[in-house]
ZAFI-482240 format. One record per residue (C-alpha): residue number from 1; residue in three letters; z, y, x. Coordinates in Angstrom, 1 decimal. Layout:
+-----+------+--------+--------+--------+
: seq : type :      w :      v :      u :
+-----+------+--------+--------+--------+
: NUM :  ALA :      Z :      Y :      X :
...
+-----+------+--------+--------+--------+
***
This chain:
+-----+------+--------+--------+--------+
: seq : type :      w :      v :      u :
+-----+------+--------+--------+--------+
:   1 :  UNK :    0.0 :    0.0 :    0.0 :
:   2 :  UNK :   -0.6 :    3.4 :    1.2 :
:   3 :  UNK :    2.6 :    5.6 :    1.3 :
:   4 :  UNK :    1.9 :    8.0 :   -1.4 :
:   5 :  UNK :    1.8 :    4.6 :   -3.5 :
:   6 :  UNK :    4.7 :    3.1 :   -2.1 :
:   7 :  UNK :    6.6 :    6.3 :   -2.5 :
:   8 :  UNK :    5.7 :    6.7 :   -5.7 :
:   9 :  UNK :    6.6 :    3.3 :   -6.8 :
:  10 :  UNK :   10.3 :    3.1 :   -5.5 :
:  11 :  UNK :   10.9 :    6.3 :   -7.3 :
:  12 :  UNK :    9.5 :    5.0 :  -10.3 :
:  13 :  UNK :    7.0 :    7.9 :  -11.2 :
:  14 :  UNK :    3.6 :    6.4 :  -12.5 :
:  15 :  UNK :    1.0 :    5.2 :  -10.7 :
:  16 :  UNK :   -2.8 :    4.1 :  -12.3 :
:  17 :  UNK :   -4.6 :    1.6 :  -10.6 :
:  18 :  UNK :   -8.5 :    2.4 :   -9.6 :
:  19 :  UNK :  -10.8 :   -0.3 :   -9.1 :
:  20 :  UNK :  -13.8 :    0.1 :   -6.2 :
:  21 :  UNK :  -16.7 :   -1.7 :   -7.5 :
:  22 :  UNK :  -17.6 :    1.5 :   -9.3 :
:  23 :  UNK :  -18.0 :    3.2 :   -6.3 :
:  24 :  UNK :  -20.2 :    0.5 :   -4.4 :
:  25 :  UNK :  -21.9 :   -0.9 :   -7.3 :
:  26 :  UNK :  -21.9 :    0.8 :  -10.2 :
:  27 :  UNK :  -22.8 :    4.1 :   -9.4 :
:  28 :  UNK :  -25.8 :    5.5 :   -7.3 :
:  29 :  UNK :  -24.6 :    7.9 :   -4.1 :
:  30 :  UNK :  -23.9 :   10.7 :   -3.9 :
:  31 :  UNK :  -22.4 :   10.2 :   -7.6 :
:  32 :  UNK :  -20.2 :    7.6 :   -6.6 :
:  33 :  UNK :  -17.9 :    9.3 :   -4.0 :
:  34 :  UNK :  -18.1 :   12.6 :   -6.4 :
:  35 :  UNK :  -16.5 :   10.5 :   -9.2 :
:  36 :  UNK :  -14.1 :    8.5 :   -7.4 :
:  37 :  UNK :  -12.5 :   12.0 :   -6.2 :
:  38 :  UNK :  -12.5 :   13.5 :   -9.1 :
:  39 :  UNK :  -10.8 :   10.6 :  -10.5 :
:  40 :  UNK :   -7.9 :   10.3 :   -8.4 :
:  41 :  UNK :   -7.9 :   14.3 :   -8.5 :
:  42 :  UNK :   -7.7 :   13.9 :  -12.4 :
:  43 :  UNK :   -4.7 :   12.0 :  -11.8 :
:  44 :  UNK :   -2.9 :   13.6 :   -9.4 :
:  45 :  UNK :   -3.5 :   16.8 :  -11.8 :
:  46 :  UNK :   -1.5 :   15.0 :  -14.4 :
:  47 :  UNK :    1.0 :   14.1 :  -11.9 :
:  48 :  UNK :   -0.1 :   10.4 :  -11.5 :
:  49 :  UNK :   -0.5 :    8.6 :   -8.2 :
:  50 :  UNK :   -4.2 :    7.3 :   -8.1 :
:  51 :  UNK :   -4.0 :    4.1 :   -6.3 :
:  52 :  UNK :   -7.6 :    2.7 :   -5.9 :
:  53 :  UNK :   -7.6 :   -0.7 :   -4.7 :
:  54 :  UNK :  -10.5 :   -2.1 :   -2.2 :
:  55 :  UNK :  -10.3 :   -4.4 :    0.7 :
:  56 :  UNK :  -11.0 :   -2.9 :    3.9 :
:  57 :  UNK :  -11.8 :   -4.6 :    7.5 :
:  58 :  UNK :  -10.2 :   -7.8 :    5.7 :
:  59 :  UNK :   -7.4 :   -6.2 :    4.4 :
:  60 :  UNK :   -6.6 :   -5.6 :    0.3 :
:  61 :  UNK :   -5.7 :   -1.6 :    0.5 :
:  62 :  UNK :   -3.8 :   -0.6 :   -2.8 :
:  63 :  UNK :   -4.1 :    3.3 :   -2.6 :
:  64 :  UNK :   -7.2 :    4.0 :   -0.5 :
:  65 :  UNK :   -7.3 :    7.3 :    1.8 :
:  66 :  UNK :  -10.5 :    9.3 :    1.8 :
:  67 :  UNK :  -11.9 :    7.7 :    5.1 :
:  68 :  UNK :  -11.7 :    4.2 :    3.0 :
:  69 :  UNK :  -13.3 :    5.8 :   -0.1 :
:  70 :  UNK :  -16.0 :    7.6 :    2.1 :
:  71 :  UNK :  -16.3 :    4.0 :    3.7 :
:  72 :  UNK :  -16.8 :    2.2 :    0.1 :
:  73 :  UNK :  -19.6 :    4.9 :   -1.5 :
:  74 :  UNK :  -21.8 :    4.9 :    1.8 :
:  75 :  UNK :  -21.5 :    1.7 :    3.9 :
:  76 :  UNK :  -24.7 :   -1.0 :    3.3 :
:  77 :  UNK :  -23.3 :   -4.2 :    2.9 :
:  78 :  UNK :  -19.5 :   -3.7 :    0.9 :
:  79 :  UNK :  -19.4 :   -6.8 :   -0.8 :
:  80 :  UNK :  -18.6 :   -7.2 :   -4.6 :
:  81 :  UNK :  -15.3 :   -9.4 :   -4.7 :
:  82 :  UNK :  -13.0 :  -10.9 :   -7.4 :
:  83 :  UNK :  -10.4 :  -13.0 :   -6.9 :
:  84 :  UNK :  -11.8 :  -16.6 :   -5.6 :
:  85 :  UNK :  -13.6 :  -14.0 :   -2.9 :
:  86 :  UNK :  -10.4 :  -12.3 :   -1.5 :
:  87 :  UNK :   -9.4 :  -15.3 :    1.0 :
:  88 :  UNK :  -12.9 :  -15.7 :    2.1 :
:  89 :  UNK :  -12.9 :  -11.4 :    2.2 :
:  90 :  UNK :  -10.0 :  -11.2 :    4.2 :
:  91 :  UNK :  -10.7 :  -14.1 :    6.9 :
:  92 :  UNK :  -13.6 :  -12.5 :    8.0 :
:  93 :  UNK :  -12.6 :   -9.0 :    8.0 :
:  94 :  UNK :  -14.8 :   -7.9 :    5.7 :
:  95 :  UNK :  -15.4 :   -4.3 :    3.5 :
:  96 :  UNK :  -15.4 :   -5.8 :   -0.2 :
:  97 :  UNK :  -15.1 :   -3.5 :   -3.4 :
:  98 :  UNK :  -13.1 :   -5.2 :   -6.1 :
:  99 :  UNK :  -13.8 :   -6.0 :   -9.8 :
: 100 :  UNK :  -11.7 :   -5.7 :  -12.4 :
: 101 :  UNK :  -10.1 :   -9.0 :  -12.1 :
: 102 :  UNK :   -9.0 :   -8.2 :   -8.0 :
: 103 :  UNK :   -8.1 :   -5.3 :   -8.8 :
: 104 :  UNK :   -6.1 :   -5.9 :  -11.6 :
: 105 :  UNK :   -4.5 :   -8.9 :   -9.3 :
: 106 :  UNK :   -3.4 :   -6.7 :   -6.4 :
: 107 :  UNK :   -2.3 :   -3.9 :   -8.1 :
: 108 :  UNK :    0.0 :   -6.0 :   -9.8 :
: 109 :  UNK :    1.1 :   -8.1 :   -7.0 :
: 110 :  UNK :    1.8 :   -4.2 :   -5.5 :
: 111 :  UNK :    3.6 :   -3.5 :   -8.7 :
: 112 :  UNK :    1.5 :   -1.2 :  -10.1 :
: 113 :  UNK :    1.7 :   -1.9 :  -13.9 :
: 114 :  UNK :   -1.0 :    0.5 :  -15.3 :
: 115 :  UNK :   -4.9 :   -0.3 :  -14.1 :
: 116 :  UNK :   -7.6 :    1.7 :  -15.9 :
: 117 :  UNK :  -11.4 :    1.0 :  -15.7 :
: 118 :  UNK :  -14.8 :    1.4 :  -17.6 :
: 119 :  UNK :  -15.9 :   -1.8 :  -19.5 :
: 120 :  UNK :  -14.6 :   -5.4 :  -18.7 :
: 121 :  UNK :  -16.5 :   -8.3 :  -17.8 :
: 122 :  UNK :  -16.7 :  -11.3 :  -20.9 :
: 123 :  UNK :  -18.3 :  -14.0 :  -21.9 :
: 124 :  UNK :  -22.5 :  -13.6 :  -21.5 :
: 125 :  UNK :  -25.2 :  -14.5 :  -24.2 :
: 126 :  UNK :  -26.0 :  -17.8 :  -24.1 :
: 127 :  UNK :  -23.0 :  -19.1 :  -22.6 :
: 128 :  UNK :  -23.0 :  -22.1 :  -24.5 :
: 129 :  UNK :  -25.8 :  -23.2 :  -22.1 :
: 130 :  UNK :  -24.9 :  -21.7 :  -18.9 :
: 131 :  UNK :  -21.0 :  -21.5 :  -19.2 :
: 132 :  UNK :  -21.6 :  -17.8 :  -17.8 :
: 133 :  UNK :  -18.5 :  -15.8 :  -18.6 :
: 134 :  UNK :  -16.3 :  -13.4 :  -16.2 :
: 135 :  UNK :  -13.8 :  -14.0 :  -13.9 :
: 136 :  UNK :  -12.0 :  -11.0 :  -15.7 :
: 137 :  UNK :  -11.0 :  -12.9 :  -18.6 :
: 138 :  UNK :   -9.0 :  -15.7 :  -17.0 :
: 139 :  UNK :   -7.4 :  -13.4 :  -14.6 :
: 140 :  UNK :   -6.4 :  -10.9 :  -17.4 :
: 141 :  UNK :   -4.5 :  -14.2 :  -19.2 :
: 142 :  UNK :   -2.3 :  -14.5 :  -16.0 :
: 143 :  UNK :   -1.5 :  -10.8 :  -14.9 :
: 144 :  UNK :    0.8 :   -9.1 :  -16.6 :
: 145 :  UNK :   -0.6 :   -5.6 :  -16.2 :
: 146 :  UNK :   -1.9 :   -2.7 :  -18.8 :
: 147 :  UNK :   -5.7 :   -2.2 :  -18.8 :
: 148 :  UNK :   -7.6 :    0.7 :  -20.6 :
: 149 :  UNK :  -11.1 :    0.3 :  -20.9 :
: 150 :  UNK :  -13.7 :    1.1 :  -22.9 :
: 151 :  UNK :  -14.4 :   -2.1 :  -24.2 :
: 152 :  UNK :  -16.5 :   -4.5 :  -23.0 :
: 153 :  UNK :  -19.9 :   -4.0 :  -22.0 :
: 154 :  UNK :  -21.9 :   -3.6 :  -24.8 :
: 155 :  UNK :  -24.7 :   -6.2 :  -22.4 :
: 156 :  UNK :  -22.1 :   -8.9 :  -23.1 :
: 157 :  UNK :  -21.3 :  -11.5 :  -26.5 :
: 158 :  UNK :  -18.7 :   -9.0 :  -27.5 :
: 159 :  UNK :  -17.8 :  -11.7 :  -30.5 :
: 160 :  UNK :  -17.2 :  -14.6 :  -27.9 :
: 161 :  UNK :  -15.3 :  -12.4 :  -25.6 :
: 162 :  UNK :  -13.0 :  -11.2 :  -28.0 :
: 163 :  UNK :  -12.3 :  -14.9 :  -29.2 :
: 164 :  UNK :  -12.0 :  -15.5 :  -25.5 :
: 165 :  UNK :   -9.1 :  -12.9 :  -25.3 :
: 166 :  UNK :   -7.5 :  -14.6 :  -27.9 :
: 167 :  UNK :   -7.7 :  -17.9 :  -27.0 :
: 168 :  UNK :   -6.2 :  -17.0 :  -23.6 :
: 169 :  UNK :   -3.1 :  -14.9 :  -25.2 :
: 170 :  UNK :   -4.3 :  -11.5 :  -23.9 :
: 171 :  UNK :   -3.0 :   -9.1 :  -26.3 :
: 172 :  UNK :   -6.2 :   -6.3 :  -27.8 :
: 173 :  UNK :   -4.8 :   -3.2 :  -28.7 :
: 174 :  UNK :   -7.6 :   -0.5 :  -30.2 :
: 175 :  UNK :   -6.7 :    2.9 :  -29.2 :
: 176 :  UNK :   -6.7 :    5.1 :  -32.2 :
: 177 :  UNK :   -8.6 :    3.2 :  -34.0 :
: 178 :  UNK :   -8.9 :   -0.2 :  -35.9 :
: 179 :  UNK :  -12.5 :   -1.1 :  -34.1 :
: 180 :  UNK :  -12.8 :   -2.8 :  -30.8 :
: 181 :  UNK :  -15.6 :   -0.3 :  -28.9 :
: 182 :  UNK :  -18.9 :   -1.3 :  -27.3 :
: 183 :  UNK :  -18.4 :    0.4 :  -23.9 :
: 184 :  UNK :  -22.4 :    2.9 :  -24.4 :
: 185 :  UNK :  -21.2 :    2.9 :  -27.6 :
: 186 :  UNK :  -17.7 :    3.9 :  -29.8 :
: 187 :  UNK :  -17.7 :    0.8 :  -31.7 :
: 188 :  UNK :  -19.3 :   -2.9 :  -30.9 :
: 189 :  UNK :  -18.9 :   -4.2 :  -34.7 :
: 190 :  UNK :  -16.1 :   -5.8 :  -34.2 :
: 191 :  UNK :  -11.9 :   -5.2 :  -35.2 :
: 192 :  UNK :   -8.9 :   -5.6 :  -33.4 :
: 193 :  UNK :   -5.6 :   -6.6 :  -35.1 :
: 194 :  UNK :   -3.2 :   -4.2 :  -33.5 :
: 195 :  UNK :   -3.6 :   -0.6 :  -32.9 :
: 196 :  UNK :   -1.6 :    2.1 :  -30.8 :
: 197 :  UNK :   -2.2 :    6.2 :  -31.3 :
: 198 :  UNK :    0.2 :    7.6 :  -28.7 :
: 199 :  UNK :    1.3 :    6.5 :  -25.0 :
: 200 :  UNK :    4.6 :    5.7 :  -26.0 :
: 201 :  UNK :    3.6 :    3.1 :  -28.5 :
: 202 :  UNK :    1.9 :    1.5 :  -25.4 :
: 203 :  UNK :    4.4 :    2.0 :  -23.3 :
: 204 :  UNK :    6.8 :   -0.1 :  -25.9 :
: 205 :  UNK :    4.5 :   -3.2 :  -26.0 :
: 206 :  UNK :    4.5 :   -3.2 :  -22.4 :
: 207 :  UNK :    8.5 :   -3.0 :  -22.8 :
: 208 :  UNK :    8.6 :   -6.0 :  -25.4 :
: 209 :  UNK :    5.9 :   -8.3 :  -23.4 :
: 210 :  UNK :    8.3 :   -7.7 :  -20.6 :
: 211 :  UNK :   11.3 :   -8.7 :  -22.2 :
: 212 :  UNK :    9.2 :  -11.8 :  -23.6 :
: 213 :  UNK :    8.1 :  -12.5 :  -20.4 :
: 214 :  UNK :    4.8 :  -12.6 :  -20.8 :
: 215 :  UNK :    2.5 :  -13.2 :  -17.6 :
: 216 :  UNK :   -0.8 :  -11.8 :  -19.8 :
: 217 :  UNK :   -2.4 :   -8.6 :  -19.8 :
: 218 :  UNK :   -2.5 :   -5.9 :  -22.5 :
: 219 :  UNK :   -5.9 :   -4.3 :  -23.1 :
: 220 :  UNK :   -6.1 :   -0.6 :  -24.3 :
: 221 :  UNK :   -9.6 :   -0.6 :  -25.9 :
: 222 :  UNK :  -10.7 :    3.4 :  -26.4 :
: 223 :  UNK :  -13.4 :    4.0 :  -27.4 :
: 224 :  UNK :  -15.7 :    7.8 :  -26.9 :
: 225 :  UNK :  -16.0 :    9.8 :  -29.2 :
: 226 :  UNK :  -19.4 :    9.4 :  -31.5 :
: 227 :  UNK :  -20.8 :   12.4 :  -29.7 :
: 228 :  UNK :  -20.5 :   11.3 :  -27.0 :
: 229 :  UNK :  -21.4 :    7.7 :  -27.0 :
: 230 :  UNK :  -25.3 :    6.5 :  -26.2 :
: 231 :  UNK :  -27.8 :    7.0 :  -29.1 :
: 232 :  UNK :  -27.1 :    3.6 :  -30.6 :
: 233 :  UNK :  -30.9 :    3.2 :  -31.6 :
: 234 :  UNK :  -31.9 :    3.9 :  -27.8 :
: 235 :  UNK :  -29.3 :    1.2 :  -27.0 :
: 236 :  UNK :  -30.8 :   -1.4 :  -29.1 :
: 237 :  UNK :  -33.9 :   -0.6 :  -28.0 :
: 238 :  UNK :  -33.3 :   -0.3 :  -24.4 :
: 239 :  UNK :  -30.3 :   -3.6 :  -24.6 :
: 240 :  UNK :  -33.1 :   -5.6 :  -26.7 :
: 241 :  UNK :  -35.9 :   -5.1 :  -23.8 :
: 242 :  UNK :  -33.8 :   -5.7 :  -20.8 :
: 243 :  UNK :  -32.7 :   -9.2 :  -21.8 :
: 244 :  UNK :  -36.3 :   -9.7 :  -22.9 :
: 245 :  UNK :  -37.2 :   -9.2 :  -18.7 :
: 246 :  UNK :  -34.0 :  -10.7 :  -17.3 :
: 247 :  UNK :  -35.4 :  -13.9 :  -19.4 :
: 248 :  UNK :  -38.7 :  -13.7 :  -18.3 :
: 249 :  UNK :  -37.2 :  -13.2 :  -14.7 :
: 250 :  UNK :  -34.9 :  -16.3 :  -14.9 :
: 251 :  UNK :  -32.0 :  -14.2 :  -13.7 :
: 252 :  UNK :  -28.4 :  -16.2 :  -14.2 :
: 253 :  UNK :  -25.2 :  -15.7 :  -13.2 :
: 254 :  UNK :  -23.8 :  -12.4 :  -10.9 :
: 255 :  UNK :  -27.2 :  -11.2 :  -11.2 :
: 256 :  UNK :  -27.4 :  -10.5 :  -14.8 :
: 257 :  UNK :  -24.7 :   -7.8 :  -15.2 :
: 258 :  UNK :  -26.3 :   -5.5 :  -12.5 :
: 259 :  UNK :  -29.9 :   -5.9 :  -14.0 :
: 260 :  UNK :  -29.1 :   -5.0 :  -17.1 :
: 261 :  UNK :  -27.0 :   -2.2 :  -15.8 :
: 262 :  UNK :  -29.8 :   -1.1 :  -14.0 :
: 263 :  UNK :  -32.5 :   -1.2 :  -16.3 :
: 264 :  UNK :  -30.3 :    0.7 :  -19.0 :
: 265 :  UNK :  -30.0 :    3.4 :  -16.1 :
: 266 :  UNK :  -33.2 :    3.4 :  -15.6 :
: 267 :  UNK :  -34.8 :    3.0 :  -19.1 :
: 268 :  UNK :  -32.4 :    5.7 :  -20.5 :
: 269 :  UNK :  -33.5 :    8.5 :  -17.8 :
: 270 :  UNK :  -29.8 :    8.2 :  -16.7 :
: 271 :  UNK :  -27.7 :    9.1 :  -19.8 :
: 272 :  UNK :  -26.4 :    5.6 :  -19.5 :
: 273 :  UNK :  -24.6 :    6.5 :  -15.8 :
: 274 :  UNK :  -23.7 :    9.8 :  -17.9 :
: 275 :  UNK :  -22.1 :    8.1 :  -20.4 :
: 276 :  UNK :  -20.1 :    5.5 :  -18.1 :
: 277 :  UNK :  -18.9 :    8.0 :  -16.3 :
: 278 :  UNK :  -17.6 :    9.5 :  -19.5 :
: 279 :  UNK :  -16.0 :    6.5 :  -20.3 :
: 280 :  UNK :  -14.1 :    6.3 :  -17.0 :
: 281 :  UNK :  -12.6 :    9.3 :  -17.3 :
: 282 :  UNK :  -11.4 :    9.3 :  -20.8 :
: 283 :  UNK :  -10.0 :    5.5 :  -19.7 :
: 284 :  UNK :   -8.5 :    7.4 :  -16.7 :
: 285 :  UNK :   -6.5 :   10.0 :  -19.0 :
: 286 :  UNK :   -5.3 :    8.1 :  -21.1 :
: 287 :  UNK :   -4.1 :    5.7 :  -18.3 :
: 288 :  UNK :   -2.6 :    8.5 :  -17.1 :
: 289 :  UNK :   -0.5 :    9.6 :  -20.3 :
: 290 :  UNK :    0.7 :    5.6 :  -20.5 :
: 291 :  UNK :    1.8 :    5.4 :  -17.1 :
: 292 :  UNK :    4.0 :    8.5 :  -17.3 :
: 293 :  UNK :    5.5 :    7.7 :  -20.7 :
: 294 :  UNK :    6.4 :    4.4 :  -19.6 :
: 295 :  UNK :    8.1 :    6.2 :  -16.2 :
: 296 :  UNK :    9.4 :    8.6 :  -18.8 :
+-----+------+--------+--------+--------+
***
């Protein structure tokens, strides 16, 4: 941990976890440094600790300084890791950007207990055939740590993912709302049993999943505002064409996710990076707000 996290952490003020595969992946550069300091600057404006978690030269950095950062958005080569890649990451000394389910892992094995991030990772279309679902999910059923997203990506079987989630005893809160959001978009279709319209309601189911000892995650699912989602009928359009060309291309497994990423970018004249980004922040804030009510 870096010492701003550490400090932080024995003094019990509230720190948000940061994942890096957003800033080696998911956006293009210069963007990605640019958002990655704006979101710890978000943070620390709200007085939150930002503790983005990467692994560096081998080793799993919870709180990365601005060298590390710099290191992620511009080096060729940072490799994408979860959690079956952190032993191989850290034996060879590798850079390696983590996904939600590392990151979630070492910020709670730091004891960070607040993690926020764009969309999650779920079960693919047509995983009844190629048993294609996220590492996310089965990670998220053994960490007990609060994650606020926006969603799951909208790419994804959003109906399988969230029977997933249940099956594997992660609790779905919707944020405001009753509807479990599409990550482009506010909604996906879909509802969510429980919903939470302050911090401090959060901030008490973490409290009673603590006292039931509970080793699964809670996921805060909030959604943009309408205005500021993707024009659902581009998204339909543009979500219907690229897994017309990722089946004509054959693609499977960890290279579906960042074609169809890509090809919304692409296809959408960028409003699709626009709109992540949105999501990310508004994920960040309200991360934010959690963290220091449950400190509170």
């Amino acid at each position: 941990m870096s010492d701003e996290v550490a400090d932080a952490l024995a003094a019990e003020r509230p720190v948000v976890a940061l994942e890096s595969t957003i800033i080696a992946h998911g956006l293009p550069r210069p963007r990605n440094l640019e958002v990655a300091l704006e979101l710890e600057a978000d943070l620390r404006s709200a007085g939150v600790v930002p503790a983005t978690v990467g692994v560096v030269d081998g080793r799993p950095v919870v709180g990365m300084d601005r060298p590390a950062l710099e290191r992620m958005a511009d080096g060729d080569g940072v490799a994408k890791a979860s959690v079956r890649d952190l032993p191989a990451a850290m034996a060879t000394g590798a850079d390696a950007a983590t996904t939600v389910a590392a990151t979630a892992f070492l910020a709670r094995r730091a004891g960070v207990r607040v993690f926020a991030t764009g969309g999650l990772g779920g079960v693919h279309r047509g995983a009844s055939d190629t048993f294609d679902e996220s590492a996310d999910l089965h990670t998220l059923a053994r960490t007990p740590i609060t994650v606020v997203c926006a969603g799951v990506k909208s790419i994804l079987d959003v109906a399988a993912t969230l029977e997933r989630l249940e099956s594997l005893g992660v609790t779905v809160v919707g944020y405001g709302t009753g509807r479990f959001p599409g990550f482009y978009l506010t909604e996906s279709g879909h509802t969510v049993d429980w919903r939470a319209d302050d911090p401090a309601t959060v901030a008490r189911m973490m409290a009673a999943a603590d006292d039931l000892g509970l080793s699964s995650a809670i996921v805060v699912a909030n959604p943009l505002p309408p205005g500021e989602q993707l024009d659902p009928a581009l998204h339909d359009r543009i979500l219907g064409e690229a897994l017309a060309e990722a089946g004509r291309l054959d693609l499977q497994g960890k290279a579906v996710t960042p074609f169809l990423l890509d090809h919304f970018h692409r296809a959408s004249s960028g409003a699709s990076l626009e709109v992540n980004v949105r999501a990310v922040r508004s994920n960040v804030a309200l991360a934010g707000r959690i963290a220091r009510a449950r400190s509170g």
